[in-house]
C-alpha positions in Angstrom: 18.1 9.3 0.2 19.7 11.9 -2.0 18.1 15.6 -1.5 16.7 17.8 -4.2 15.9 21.3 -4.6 11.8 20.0 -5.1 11.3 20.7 -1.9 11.5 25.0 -1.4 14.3 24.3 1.3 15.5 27.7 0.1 18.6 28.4 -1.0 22.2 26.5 -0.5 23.5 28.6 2.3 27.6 27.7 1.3 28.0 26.3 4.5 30.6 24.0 2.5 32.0 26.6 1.7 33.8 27.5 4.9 36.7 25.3 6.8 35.0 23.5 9.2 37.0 21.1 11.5 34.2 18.5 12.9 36.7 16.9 15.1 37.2 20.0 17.0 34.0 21.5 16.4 35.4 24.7 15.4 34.7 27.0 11.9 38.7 27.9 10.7 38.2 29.9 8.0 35.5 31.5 6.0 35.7 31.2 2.1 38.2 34.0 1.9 40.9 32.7 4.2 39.9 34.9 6.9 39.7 33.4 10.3 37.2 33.8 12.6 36.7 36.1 15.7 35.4 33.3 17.5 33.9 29.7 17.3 31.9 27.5 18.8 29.7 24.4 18.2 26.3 24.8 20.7 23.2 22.8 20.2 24.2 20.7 17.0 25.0 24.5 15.7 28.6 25.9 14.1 28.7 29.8 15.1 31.3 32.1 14.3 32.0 35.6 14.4 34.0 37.2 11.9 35.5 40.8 12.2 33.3 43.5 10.5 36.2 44.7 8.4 37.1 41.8 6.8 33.3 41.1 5.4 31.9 44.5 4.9 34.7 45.2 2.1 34.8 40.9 1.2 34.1 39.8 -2.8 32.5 37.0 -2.1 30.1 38.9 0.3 26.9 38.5 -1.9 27.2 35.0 -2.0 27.9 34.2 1.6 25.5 33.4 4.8 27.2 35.3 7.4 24.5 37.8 8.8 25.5 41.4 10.1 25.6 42.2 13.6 26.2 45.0 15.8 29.6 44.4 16.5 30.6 41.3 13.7 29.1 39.2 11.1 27.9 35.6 12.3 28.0 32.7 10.7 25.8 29.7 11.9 25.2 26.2 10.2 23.4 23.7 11.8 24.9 20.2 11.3 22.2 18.4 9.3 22.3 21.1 7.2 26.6 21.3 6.5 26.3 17.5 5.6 23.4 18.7 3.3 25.5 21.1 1.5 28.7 18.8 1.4 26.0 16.3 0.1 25.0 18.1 -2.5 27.6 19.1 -3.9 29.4 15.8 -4.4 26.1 14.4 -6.1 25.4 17.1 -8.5 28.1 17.9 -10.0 29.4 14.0 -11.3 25.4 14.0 -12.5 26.0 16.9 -14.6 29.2 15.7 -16.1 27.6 12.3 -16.5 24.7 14.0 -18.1 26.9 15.9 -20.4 28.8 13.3 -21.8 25.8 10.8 -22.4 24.5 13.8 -24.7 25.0 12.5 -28.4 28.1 13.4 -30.6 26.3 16.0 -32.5 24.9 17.9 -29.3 28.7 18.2 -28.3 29.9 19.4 -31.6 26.8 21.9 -31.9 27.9 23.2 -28.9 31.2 23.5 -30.0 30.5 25.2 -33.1 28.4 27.6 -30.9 31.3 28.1 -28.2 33.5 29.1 -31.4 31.0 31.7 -32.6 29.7 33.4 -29.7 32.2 32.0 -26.9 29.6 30.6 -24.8 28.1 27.0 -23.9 24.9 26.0 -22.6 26.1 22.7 -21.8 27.7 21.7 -17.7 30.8 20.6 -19.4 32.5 23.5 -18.8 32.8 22.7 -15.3 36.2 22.4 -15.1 
């Protein structure tokens, strides 16, 4: 079963985002490199803390699922949904570029010509 966005799950939380080490059962860094106050794995959860002065002033801050506190910013991903993020983001992204290069010749040179004039493409090939 491969999961799609049909169903209003909400949004993808990033959870894949942050080093998670499932052997230990421990969150080792959030996206930024910073480590976390504390961590622990409790009811099929991941929960960490990170300090307040690290993700108040952070860049990737709008973008990331760690919640505000009163005294630190948690993090918490459930299991199920980690390995539906990491999911994810393995299938979509080969389907894009699979997409992209089953377009036909003249829709890759359009967008070419278009990239030239206005230095932007429409097209998931610039994916990297």
């Amino acid at each position: 079963m491969v999961p799609t966005n049909l169903v209003g799950g909400g949004k993808n939380n990033n959870g894949d985002k942050f080093e998670i080490d499932e052997k230990e059962h421990l969150v080792k860094k959030c996206p930024s490199g910073h480590k976390p106050i504390n961590s622990k794995f409790k009811e099929g959860s991941y929960r960490a803390h990170f300090d307040k002065k690290h993700c108040s002033n952070c860049p990737l801050r709008k973008d990331c699922s760690v919640v505000k506190q009163k005294k630190s910013y948690l993090f918490k991903v459930s299991e199920k949904t980690l390995h539906r993020c990491q999911l994810i983001t393995s299938v979509v992204r080969p389907t894009l570029l699979y997409i992209w290069r089953s377009l036909p010749k003249c829709a890759t040179l359009e967008c070419s010509r278009r990239k030239s004039l206005d230095s932007g493409c429409d097209f998931p090939g610039n994916l990297g």
